[in-house]
Residue, then its C-alpha position, 0 to 999 in steps of 0.5 A: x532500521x525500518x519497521x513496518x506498520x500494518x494500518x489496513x489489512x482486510x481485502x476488498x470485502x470490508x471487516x468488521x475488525x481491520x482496515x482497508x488496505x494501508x501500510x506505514x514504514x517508519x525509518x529515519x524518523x521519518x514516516x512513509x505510507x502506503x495506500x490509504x484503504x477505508x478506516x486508516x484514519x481511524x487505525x493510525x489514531x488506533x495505533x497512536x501514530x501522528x498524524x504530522x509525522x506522515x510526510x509521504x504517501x503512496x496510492x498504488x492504484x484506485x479502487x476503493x479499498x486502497x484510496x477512500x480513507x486518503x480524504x478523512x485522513x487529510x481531515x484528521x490533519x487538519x484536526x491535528x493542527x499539521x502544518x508541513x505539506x503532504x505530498x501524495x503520488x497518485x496514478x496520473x489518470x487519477x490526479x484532476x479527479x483527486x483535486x476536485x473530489x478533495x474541492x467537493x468535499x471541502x478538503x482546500x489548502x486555505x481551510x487546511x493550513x497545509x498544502x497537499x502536493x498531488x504528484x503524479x507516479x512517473x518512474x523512475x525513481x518515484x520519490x527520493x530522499x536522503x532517507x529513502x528511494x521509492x520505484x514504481x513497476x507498473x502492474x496487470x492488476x486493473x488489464x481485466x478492466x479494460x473492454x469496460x473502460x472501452x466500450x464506456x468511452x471512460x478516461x481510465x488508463x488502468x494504471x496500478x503499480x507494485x512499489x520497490x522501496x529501498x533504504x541504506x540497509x533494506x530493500x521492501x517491496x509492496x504489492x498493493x494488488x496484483x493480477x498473477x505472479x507474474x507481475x513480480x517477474x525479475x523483482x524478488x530476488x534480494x527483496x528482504x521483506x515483500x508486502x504481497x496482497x493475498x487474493x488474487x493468484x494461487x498462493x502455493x505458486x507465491x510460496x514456491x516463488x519466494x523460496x526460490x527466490x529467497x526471499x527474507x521475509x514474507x507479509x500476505x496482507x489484503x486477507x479475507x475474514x475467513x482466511x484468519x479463521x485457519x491461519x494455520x493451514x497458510x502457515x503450514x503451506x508456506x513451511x512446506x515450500x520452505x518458506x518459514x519468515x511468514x507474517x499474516x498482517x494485521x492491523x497494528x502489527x509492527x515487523x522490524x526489518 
């Protein structure tokens, strides 16, 4: 039976008591990770998870909140006297940026004692397994980015993607962010557990969509501060909808599925 772990639940604006964005799931002895916000280090320490257990990680697109705690991780591995390789997939416009930041920052193979494999996101299947099976679904969360990156002449491709990850008994679906609702077109119905950040659209639109859909259980994550000072208010929203398996991620929370 997978679990979910919750590493990093804080939104892009930093919290004084959770982490960046960042997910663990644990199925088959084998442990799979989801994003790598700031402070995952530390909360995968926190919640006394190997750091060598994690064989796998996913980065679902590169802003800060999702990608800068990947580094001190890799250094928590070394640390941690890890040995096996690490294999990260990462959006392809960000692969030649990752290796010579990882350079920059003294983070090479020879010094580690383990290789980290970075491996561009190509649907589809994204990475498979006898264990599990990861797709890729391309989202609009970084198309606002666009006329920027124009007129700056900047090699950015806006490359942000939602994960569907399938095991023998569950199919999880993981946001990392969104731009509107309708990135999840045609993806929940039959999703047992969506990891859906909560910022970007109108939640009450989230909430009758799951319901019509089905949907097993529902994780918002990627939550502001001032949005666990009334957790009830979402709660109540969501039961009005008929959505009554509602988590609000925190960091250290486990959900088995």
């Amino acid at each position: 039976m997978p679990e979910i772990v919750i590493l990093g639940s804080s939104s892009g604006d930093p919290s004084i008591d959770r982490a960046n964005s960042s997910i663990l799931i644990r199925h088959g002895g084998r442990h799979y990770q989801f994003d790598a916000g700031d402070g995952c280090a530390s909360s995968i320490r926190r919640h006394e998870i190997d750091y060598s257990a994690i064989g796998t990680i996913f980065i679902s697109h590169m802003h800060p909140d999702h990608i800068t705690g990947l580094f001190l991780e890799i250094q928590m591995m070394f640390l941690a006297r890890r040995r096996d390789p690490l294999t990260v997939y990462v959006p392809s416009e960000a692969m030649t940026a990752i290796d010579t930041f990882m350079k920059a920052t003294y983070l090479f193979d020879e010094k580690m004692g383990f290789e980290t494999r970075l491996r561009p996101i190509v649907p589809d299947p994204v990475f498979r397994d006898d264990n599990i099976t990861v797709y890729a679904r391309a989202n609009s969360h970084l198309k606002n980015y666009e006329k920027i990156v124009g007129n700056a002449g900047g090699p950015n491709q806006l490359q942000s993607y939602s994960f569907i990850i399938k095991t023998d008994n569950a199919r999880i679906i993981y946001s990392g962010d969104i731009a509107s609702l309708d990135d999840y077109a045609d993806l929940l119905p039959g999703c047992d557990v969506l990891i859906t950040e909560g910022m970007h659209f109108d939640r009450e639109d989230l909430f009758e969509m799951v319901a019509a859909d089905d949907v097993g259980n529902l994780i918002l994550t990627h939550l502001s501060d001032d949005m666990y000072r009334n957790p009830e208010s979402i709660i109540i929203s969501a039961q009005k909808h008929g959505v009554e398996n509602l988590y609000l991620a925190k960091d250290g929370m486990v959900i088995s599925v």
